[in-house]
KEZAVO-115771 format. One record per atom (N, C-alpha, C): residue in three letters; y, x, z. Coordinates in steps of 0.1 Angstrom, whole numbers, padded with zeros to 4 digits, always signed. Last residue first. Layout:
! KEZAVO-115771
ALAYXZ ...
This chain:
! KEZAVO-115771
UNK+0351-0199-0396 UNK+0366-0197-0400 UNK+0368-0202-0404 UNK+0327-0213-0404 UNK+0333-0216-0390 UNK+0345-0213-0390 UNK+0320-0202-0422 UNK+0318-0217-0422 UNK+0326-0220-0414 UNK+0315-0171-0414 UNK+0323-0179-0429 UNK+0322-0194-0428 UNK+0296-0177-0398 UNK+0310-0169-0395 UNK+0319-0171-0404 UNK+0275-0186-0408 UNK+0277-0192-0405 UNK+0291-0190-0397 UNK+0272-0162-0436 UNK+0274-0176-0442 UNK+0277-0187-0423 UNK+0260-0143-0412 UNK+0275-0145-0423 UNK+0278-0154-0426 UNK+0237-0158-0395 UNK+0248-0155-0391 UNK+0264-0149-0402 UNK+0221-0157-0422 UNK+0225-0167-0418 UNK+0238-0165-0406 UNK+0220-0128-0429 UNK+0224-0137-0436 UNK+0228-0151-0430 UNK+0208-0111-0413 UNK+0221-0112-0414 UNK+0227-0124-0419 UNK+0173-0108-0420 UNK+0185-0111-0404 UNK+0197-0117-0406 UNK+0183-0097-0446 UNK+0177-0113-0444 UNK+0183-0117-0432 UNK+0214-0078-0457 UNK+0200-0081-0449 UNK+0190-0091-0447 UNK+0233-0086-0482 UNK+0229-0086-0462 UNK+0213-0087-0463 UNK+0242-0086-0503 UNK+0227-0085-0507 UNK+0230-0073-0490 UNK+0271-0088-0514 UNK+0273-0076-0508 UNK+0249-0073-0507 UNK+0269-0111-0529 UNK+0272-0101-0531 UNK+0271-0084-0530 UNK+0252-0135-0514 UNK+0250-0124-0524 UNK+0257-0115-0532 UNK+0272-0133-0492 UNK+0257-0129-0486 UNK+0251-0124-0504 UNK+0293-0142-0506 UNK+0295-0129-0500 UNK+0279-0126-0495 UNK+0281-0165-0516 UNK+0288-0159-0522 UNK+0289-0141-0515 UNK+0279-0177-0490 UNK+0266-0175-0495 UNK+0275-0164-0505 UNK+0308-0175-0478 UNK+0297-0168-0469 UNK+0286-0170-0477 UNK+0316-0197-0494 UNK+0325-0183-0494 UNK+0310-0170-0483 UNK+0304-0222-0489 UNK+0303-0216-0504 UNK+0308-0199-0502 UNK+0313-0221-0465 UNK+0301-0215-0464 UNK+0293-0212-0477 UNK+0337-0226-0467 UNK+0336-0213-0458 UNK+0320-0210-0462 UNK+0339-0253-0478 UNK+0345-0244-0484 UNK+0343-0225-0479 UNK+0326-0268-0456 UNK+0325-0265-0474 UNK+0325-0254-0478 UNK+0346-0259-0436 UNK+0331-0255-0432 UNK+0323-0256-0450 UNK+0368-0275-0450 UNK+0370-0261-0447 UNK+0357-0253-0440 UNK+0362-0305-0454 UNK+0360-0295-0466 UNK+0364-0276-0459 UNK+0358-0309-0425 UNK+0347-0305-0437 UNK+0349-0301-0447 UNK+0385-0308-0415 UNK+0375-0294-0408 UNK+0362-0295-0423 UNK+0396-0323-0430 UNK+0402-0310-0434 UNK+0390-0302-0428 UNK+0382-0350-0421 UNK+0380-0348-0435 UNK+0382-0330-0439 UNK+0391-0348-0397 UNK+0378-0350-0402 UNK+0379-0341-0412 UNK+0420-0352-0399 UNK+0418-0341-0395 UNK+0405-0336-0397 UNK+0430-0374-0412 UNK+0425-0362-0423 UNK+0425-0348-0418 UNK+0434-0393-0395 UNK+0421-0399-0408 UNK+0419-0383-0411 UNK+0451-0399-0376 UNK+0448-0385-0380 UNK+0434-0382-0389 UNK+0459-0430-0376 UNK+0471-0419-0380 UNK+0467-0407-0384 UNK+0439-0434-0371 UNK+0441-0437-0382 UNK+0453-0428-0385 UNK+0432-0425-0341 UNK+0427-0421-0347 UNK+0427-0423-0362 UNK+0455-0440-0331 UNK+0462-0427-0332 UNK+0450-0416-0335 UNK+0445-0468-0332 UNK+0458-0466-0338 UNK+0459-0450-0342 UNK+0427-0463-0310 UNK+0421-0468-0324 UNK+0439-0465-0335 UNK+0437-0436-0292 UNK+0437-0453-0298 UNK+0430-0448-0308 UNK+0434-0410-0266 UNK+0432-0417-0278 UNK+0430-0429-0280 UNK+0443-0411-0241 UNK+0457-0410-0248 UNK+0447-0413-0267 UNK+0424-0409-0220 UNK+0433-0420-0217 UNK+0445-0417-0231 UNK+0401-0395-0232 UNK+0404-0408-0231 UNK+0411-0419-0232 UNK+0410-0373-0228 UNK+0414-0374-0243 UNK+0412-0387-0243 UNK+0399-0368-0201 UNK+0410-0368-0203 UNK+0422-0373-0218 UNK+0374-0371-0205 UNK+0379-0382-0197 UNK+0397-0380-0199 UNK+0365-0348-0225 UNK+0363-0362-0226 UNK+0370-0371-0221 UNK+0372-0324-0205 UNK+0377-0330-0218 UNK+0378-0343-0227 UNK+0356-0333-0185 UNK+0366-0328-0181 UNK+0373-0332-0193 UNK+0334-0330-0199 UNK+0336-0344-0193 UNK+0347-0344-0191 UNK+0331-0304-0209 UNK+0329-0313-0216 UNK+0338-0327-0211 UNK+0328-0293-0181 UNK+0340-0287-0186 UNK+0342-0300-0201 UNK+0307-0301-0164 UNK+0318-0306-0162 UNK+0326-0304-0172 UNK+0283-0293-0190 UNK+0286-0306-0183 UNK+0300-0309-0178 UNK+0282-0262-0200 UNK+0278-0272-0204 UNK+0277-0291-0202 UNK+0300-0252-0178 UNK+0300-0252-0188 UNK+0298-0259-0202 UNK+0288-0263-0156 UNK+0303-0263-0158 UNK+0306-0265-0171 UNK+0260-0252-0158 UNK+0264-0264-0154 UNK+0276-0269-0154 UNK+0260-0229-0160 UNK+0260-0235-0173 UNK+0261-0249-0170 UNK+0272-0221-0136 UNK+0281-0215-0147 UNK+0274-0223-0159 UNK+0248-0227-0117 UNK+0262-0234-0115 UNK+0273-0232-0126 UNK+0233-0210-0129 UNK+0223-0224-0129 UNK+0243-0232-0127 UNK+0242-0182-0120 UNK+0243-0187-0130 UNK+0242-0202-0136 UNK+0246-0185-0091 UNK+0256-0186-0098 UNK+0254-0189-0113 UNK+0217-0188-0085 UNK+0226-0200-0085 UNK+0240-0197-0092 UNK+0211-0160-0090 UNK+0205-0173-0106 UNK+0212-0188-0098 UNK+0225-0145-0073 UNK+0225-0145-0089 UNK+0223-0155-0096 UNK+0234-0168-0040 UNK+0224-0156-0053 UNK+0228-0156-0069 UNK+0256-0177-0027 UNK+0255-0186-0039 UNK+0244-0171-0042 UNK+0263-0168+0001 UNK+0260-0178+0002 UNK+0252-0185-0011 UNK+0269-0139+0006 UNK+0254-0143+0004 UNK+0249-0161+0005 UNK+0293-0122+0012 UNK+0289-0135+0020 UNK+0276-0143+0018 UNK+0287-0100-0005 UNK+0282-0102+0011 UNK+0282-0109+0015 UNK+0288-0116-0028 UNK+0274-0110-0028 UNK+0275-0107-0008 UNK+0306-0141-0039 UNK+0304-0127-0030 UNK+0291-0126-0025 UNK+0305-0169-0043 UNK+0305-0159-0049 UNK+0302-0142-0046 UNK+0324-0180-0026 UNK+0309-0183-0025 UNK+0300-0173-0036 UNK+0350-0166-0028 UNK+0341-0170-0018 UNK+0327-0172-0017 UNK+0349-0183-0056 UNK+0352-0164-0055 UNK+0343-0161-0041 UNK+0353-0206-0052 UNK+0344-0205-0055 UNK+0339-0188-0055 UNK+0376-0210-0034 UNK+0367-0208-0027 UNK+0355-0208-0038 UNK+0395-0200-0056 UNK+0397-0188-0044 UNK+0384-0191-0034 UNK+0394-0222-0072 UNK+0393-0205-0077 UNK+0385-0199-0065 UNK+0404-0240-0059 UNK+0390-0237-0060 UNK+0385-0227-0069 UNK+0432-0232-0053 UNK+0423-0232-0041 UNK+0412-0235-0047 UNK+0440-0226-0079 UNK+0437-0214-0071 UNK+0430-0217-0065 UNK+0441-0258-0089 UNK+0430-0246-0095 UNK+0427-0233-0089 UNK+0460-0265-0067 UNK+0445-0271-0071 UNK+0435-0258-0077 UNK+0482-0254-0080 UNK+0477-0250-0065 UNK+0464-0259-0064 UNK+0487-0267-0106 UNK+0484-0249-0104 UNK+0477-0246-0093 UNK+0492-0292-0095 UNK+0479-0290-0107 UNK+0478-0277-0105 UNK+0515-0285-0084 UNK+0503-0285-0074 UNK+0491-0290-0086 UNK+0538-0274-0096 UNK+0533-0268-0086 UNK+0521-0271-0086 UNK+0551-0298-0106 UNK+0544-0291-0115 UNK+0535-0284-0108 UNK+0559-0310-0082 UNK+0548-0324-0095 UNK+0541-0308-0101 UNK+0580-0290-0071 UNK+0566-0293-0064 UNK+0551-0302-0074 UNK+0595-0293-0090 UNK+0591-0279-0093 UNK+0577-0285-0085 UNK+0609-0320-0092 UNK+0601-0312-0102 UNK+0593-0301-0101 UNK+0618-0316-0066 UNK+0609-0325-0069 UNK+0596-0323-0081 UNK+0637-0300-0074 UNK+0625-0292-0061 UNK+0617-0302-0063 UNK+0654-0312-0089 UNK+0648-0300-0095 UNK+0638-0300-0086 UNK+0665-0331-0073 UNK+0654-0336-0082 UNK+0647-0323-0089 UNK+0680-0318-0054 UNK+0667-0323-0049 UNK+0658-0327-0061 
């Protein structure tokens, strides 16, 4: 019994996400005609840009301290010198190779970001 216990706890965070999969898919369908193009989209930056953030926020809530942000003092620090270090590498290559004007900012910011 404790296994089927387990299987059901893991089960239904998955069975959550289909059932609003399956009725957003629903609303979604052009014959059911319930959501038009520019609602679906007005609804996709609004996930995107709002729930999906908060989503992330509320949940990093409950497990970050003040404690277990001192413990990772040099995760900060590693993403800046590595955006440093990417975007010395991306002007270097912008004058190297002598990109386009257009181009140039998108290299140096593809090299910052890796």
């Amino acid at each position: 019994m404790e296994l089927w216990n387990l299987f059901i706890v893991a089960l239904m965070p998955v069975l959550k996400v289909l059932l609003l999969t399956a009725v957003g898919v629903f609303l979604a369908i052009e014959r059911v005609g319930i959501l038009r193009a520019d609602a679906r989209n007005h609804l996709n930056n609004l996930v995107f840009y709002v729930l999906g953030p908060a989503l992330v926020g509320s949940s990093l809530a409950k497990f970050v301290t003040l404690r277990s942000l001192l413990k990772l003092w040099f995760m900060p620090l590693n993403v800046l010198i590595t955006f440093i270090i990417g975007s010395v590498l991306g002007w270097l290559l912008v004058k190297i190779t002598k990109a386009p004007r257009r181009m140039r900012g998108m290299i140096v910011g593809s090299c910052a970001a890796a």
